[in-house]
C-alpha angles and dihedrals in degrees: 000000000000124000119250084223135039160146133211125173114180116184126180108216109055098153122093130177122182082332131061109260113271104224114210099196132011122186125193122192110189114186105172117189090245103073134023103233126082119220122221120203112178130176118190119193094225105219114276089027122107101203128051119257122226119233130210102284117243131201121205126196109262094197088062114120097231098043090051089048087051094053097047094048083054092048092050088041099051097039085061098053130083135227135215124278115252103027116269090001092133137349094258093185099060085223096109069219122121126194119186118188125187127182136148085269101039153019117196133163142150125212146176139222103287096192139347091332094093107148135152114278108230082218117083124193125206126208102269079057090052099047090050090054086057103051088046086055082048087058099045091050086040084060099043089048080041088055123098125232108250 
């Protein structure tokens, strides 16, 4: 079952080298208990630009069968798989993608080196982890195309 309230960012451009990364998308979805939409905000760096551009926001209904059946599938996904150790050691997932989720019941999120601090995450993944990762990344992005412009 689906939280009441919640929060999922989702950015594409996790790595960074000597450099922060440089993300050329982020999606946030923000459901809060207090209403029953879900509001979408998401920023793309269009190729040749240097900064994220924000898109007309969009909101989805969060009581819709197949939206609440998207969202629990990414809980329960997300509650299985594993993160790197210690936190934002090394991108685990090979996706160069992060995705934090916080609710009243969990707080999950991958990372990734952001500058000079690379190192070797303790934790390893194998490929049904990975698998699973992306079809968590293909929810979110189902939810945000899902979403109605406001």
């Amino acid at each position: 079952m689906a939280p009441s309230e919640y929060t999922i960012r989702l950015q594409k451009g996790i790595r960074g080298g000597f450099t922060p990364p440089n993300p050329s998308a982020i999606s946030t979805l923000i459901k809060s208990a207090s209403e029953s939409n879900i509001h979408i905000s998401v920023a793309i760096r269009l190729p040749g630009t240097r900064t994220l551009q924000p898109q007309p926001p969009k909101i989805l209904d969060s009581s819709d069968e197949e939206t609440l059946r998207l969202v629990t599938e990414l809980s329960n996904t997300l509650r299985d798989l594993p993160t790197e150790s210690p936190p934002q050691s090394e991108d685990i997932y090979g996706l160069d993608t992060s995705i934090a989720w916080r609710s009243e019941d969990m707080e999950w999120c991958n990372g990734a080196p952001a500058g000079c601090d690379a190192g070797e995450s303790l934790v390893k993944v194998d490929d049904d982890q990975i698998s699973k990762f992306r079809r968590a990344v293909e929810i979110v992005e189902q939810l945000v195309q899902m979403g109605a412009d406001c």
